[in-house]
N, C-alpha and C positions, 0 to 999 in steps of 0.2 A: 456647416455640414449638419444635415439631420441626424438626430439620434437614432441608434438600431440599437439592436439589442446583446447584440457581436462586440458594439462596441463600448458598454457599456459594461459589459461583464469583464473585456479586457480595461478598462479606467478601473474599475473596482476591486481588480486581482492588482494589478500596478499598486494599487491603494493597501492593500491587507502583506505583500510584501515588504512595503514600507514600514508600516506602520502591527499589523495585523488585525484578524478580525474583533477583535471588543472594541475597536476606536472609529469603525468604518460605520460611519453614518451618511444617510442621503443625503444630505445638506455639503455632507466634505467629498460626496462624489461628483454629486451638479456641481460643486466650485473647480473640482477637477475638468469638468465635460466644457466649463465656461454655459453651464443651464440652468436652467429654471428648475430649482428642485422640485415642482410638479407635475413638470413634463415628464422627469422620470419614470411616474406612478402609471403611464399610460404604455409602459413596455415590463414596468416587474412592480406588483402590488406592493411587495412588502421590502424589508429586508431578509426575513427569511426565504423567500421567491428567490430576492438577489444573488444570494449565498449558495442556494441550491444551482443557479443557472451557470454561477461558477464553478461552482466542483465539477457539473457533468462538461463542462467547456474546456476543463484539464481532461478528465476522463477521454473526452474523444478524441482529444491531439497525444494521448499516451501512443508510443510505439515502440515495437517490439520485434528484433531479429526474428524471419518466422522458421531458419535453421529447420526446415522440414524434412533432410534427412540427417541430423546428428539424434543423437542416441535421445530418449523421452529424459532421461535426466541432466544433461545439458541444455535442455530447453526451459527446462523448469528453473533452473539457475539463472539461466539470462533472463528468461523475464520476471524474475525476483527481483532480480538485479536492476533491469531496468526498469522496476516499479520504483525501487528505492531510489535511485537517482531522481524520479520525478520527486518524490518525497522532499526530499534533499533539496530540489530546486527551488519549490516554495513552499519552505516549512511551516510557516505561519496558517498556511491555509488547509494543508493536510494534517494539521494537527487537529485543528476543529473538524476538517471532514472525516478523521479518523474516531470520532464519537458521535457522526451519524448513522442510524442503521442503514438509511437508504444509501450508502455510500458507493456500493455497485450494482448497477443494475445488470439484466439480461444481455442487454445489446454494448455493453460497453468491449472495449478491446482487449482489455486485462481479461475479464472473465471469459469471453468467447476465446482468448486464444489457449487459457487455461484448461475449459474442459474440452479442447480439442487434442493438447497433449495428454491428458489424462484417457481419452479415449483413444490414441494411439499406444499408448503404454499398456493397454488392457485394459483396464478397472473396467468393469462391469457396467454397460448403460445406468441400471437402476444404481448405481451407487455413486456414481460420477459427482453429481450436485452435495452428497455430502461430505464426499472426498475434499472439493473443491473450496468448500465452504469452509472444513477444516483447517486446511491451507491456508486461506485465505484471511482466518482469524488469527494463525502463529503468524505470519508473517507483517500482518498488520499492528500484531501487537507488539513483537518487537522492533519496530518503524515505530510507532507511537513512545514506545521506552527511548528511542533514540533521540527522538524531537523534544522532548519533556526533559530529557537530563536522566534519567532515572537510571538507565543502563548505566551512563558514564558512572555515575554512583556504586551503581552494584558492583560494578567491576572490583570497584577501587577496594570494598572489600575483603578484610582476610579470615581466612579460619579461624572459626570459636575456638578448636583443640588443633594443634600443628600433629602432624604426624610425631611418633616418639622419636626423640631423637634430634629431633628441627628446630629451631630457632620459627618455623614461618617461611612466608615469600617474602621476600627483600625486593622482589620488581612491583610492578602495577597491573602487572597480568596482561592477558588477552585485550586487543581494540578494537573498538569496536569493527571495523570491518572482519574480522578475527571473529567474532560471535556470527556475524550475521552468516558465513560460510559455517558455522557450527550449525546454527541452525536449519541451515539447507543440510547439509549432509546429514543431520538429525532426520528431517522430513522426508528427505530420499529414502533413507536406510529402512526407515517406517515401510513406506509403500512399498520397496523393494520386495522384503519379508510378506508382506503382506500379498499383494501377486503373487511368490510364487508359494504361499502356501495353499491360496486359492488353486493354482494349477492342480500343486501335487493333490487336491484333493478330488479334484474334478479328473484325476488321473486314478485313483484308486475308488473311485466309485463305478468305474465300466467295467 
């Protein structure tokens, strides 16, 4: 079967689930493909090409309930949600794609469906991209804390000074699915405020 490049990008996500990206070399993909590790070079230059042709390879198969008429913040929840499930699927490789800048582009599905709900909930055309980008950097940060261990850690954390009186917490607190709704109702609550102060002011200036 000849190589394409559809299918080499899925051999080398097969590869970076196993294994993950600091081990994935072209030598241990052409032994995957049964190729001539040269041949490769004539579909992705490098390993950095290759890496990038994966991530947007995930990016275009993301999908997302499009709940077009539930409320702008249940939408914004599900496709949190179903970001992080992708996350979740193959961690290894969103880990590293979560310390690329290029990590979302214009045309990707995540982002086009994001400032779509952002622009159904109001926010302002001129504002949308940095709304979005906000977003997009708590939510990615916290998916990065999740994959890295770091969350799990913080959690486990207890108060320097207990309240007077206490002993402490005696559980292991919130889990992480428990943070990540923390943090959506955190970033709802934001915007909420934030729209409708925009209203009331755009209502006190006529």
């Amino acid at each position: 079967m000849p190589l394409t490049e559809a299918g080499i990008y899925a051999a080398a996500l097969q590869l970076i689930d196993a294994d993950g990206v600091e081990v994935l070399t072209m030598r241990k993909l052409a032994a995957a493909l049964d190729a001539n590790p040269m041949s490769l070079y004539h579909h992705v230059p490098n390993k950095n090409a290759l890496l990038r042709g994966v991530v947007r390879m995930i990016g275009a198969q993301f999908r997302t309930l499009t709940l077009e008429e539930a409320p702008w913040q249940e939408r914004i929840r599900v496709l949190a949600t179903d970001f992080r499930i992708l996350a979740h699927r193959h961690p290894k490789l969103m880990a590293y794609s979560f310390g690329q800048p290029d990590l979302i582009q214009p045309e990707d599905p995540f982002w086009t469906a994001l400032t779509a709900i952002l622009d159904g909930a109001g926010v302002p055309r001129s504002e949308i991209p940095q709304i979005a980008a906000a977003l997009c950097a708590v939510v990615i940060g916290v998916l990065n804390t999740e994959l890295n261990g770091a969350l799990h850690q913080w959690l486990s954390l207890k108060p320097s000074v207990p309240a007077s009186g206490e002993d402490g917490p005696t559980d292991t607190g919130p889990d992480e699915d428990c943070m990540f709704r923390l943090v959506l109702d955190t970033l709802i609550m934001g915007l909420e405020r934030r729209l409708t102060a925009d209203r009331d002011g755009q209502s006190t200036s006529h």
